[in-house]
Every structure is written in C-alpha cells, then in structure tokens.
N, C-alpha and C positions, 0 to 999 in steps of 0.2 A: 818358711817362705811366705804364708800367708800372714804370719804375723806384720811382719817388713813390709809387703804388701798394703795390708790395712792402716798400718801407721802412719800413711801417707795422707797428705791433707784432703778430706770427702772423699776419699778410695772408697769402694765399696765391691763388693761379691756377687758377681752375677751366672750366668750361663749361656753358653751362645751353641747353638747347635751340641748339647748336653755336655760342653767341655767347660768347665769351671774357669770365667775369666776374673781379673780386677779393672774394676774404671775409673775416671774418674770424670764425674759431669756427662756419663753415657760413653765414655770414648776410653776405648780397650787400650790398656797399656803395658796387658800381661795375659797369658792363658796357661793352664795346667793340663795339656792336649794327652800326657803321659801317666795321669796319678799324681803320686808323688815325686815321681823319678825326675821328671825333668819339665820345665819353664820356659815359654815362647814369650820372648819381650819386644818392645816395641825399639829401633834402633835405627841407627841411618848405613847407609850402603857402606860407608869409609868402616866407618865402627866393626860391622861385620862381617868384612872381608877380613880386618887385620886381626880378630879373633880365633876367625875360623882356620888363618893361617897361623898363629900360632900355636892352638892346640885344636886341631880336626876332632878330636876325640869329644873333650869339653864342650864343645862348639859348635855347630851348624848353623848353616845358612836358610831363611824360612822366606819365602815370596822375595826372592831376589834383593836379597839384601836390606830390605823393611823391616824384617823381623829375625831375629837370633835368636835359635834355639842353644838351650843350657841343660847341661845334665847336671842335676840339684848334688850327685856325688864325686865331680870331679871340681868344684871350685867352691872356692875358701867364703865365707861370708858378707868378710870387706867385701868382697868382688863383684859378691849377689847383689847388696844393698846398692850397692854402686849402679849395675844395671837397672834393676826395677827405679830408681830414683831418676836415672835420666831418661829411662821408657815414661815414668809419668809426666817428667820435663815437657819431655816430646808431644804431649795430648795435653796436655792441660792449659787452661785460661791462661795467658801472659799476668792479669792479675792474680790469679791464684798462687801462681808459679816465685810470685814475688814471698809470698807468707815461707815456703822453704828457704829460699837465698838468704832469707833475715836469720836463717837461724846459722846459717856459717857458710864464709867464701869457696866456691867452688869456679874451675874449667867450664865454660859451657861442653856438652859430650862428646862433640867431633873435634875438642883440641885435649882431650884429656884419656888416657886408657892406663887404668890401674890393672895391671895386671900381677898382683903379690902374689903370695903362695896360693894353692889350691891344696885340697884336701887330696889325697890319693888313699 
C-alpha cells in the first residue's frame, strides 16, 4: 500500500494525530488509521455509497461519505491502485494532476468504478 501510495507524483509520508497518512502538497489523500489492515482514502459521497453497497465488508463509509474506508485484505490491487489514485486526483493541484493523465487515459472518479476481483 505504501509503495502505490508513494509512487504518486510529490506523495509523501507524514502523520497526523500518530496515524500514518500520504499527502500530497500538504493535503491528505490517504491514512493507515488501522496498521496495515486497512486504508481510509479520500473519495466523493457517489463513489462511497456505491462501494460500500456493494461490498459492506470491503468497504465503509468514513466522515459521511468524504472518506472510504478499505480493508487492505478484501480487495484486489487493480482496485487499491485505482482508489489511492483518484484520492490523490481528488487533493492535488489541477497542474499537478495533469503530469498523471499524461501518463494514460482515464474516467474522471465519480464516472468510473472498477470494481474487478478482490482478493478473498
């Protein structure tokens, strides 16, 4: 998780109330509130509603819908990368945000929900 995390463009490692987050330019776009078990990302209400309705398990709802929690062993990696990519979408510079798109066409996040396998 932290590798995906970091590999994103000036992501960096920080800690906010001794919970291990990722930023980017100061503005949180993931946290590790669980260890390693599970990842709170940054996401829009539509996105986390229809998540959390399809798999409750995999999935919860964090500050009404802002945030989506993820249990790091119920879903596939496609899936992870996908999220933390559109949580940083979501906080980062509109220029910044340009240097990812260049690297390949994507949905913007509230018209796109990859939901492939997950790990079970």
């Amino acid at each position: 998780m932290r590798r995906l995390a970091l590999a994103l463009p000036e992501a960096v490692e920080r800690s906010h109330f001794d919970v291990p987050d990722f930023r980017v330019r100061n503005k949180i776009f993931a946290a590790l509130p669980d260890g390693d078990r599970a990842v709170v990302v940054k996401t829009d209400p539509a996105n986390a509603e229809a998540l959390v309705s399809w798999d409750g398990i995999a999935f919860w709802n964090e500050w009404r819908g802002r945030w989506l929690g993820v249990r790091l062993d119920r879903v596939s990696l496609p899936v992870l990368r996908d999220l933390l990519s559109d949580a940083w979408r979501l906080v980062a510079p509109k220029k910044l945000t340009a240097v990812l798109r260049e690297s390949g066409p994507r949905a913007p996040p509230n018209k796109r929900l990859k939901l492939a396998a997950r790990v079970d």
